[in-house]
C-alpha positions in Angstrom: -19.2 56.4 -73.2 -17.7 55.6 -69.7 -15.9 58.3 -67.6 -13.0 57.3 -66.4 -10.4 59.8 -63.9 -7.1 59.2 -63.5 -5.0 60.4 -60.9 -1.8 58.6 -61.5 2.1 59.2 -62.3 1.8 63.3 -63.2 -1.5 62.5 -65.4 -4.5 64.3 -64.2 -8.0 64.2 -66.4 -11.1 62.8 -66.7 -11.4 61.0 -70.4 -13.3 58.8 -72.1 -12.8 55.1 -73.2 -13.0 55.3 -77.1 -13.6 52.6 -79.6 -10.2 52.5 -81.8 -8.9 50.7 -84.5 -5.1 49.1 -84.0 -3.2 48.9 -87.3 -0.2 46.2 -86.1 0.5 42.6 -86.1 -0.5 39.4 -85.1 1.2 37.0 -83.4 2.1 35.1 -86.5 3.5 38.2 -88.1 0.5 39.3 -90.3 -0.5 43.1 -90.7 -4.1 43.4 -89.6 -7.0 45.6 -88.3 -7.9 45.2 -84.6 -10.9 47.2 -82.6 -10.2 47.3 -79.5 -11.4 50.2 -76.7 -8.4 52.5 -75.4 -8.2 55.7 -73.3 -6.2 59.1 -74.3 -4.3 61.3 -71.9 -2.7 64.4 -73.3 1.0 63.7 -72.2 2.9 64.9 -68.9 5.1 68.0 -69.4 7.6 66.1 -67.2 7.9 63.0 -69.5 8.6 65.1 -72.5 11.5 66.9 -70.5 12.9 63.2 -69.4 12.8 62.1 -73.2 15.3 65.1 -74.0 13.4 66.1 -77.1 11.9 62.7 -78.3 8.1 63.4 -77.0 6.4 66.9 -77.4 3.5 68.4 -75.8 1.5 67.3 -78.9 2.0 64.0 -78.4 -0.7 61.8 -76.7 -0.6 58.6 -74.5 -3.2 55.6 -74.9 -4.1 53.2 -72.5 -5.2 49.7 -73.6 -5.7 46.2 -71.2 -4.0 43.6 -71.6 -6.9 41.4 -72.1 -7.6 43.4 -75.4 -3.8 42.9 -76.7 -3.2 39.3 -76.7 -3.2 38.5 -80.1 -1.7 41.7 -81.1 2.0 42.3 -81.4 2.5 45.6 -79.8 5.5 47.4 -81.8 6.6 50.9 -82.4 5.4 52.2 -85.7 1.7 50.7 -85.1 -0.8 53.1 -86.1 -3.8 53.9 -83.2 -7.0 55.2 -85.8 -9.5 56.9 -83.7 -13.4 56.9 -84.7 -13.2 60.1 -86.4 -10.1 59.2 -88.6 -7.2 60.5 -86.8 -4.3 58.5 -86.8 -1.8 58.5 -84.1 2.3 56.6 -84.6 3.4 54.5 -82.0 6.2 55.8 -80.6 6.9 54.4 -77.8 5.2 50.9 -76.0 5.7 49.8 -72.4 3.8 47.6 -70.2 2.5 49.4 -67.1 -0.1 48.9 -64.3 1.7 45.9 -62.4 1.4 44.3 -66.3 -2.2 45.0 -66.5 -1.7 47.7 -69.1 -0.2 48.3 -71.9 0.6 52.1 -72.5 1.4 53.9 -75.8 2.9 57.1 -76.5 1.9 58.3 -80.0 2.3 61.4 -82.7 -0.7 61.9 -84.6 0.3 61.7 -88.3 -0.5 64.3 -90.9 
């Protein structure tokens, strides 16, 4: 698995990229299963205090390129499935990176 550090915004860690399963939409509106490769970074304590209360410390953030995302609509309420089952709710979606990124802040389900 690739290494990858990021010093960037309040995020500091090294993490890996991890194959992933998004649970969304097409572009035409159909529910479907995309792989894809994304990278997890526990969130910033500062951008759970700027929510006011919407994000906690247990929530994670995933970066994905846009390259991997075209066909893919990106909504709130997607589902991010990691390899070993986990399953983490999109909470939150913004595009990031001067557009090159698109960035998701999740709750993983129970």
């Amino acid at each position: 698995m690739e290494q990858q550090a990021k010093l960037d915004a309040g995020y500091l860690g090294v993490d890996s990229v991890e194959d992933v399963v998004y649970r969304g939409k097409n572009a035409q509106g159909e529910t479907g299963i995309f792989n894809t490769h994304a990278v997890p970074y526990a969130i910033d304590r500062d951008e759970v205090f700027r929510s006011n209360g919407f994000f906690t410390m247990s929530d994670m953030i995933w970066e994905i390129p846009v390259d991997q995302m075209q066909t893919i609509r990106r909504e709130e309420g997607d589902v991010i499935e990691r390899g070993n089952g986990e399953k983490w709710s999109i909470l939150s979606v913004k595009l990031i990176d001067f557009e090159r990124t698109w960035q998701f802040i999740t709750r993983k389900e129970r």
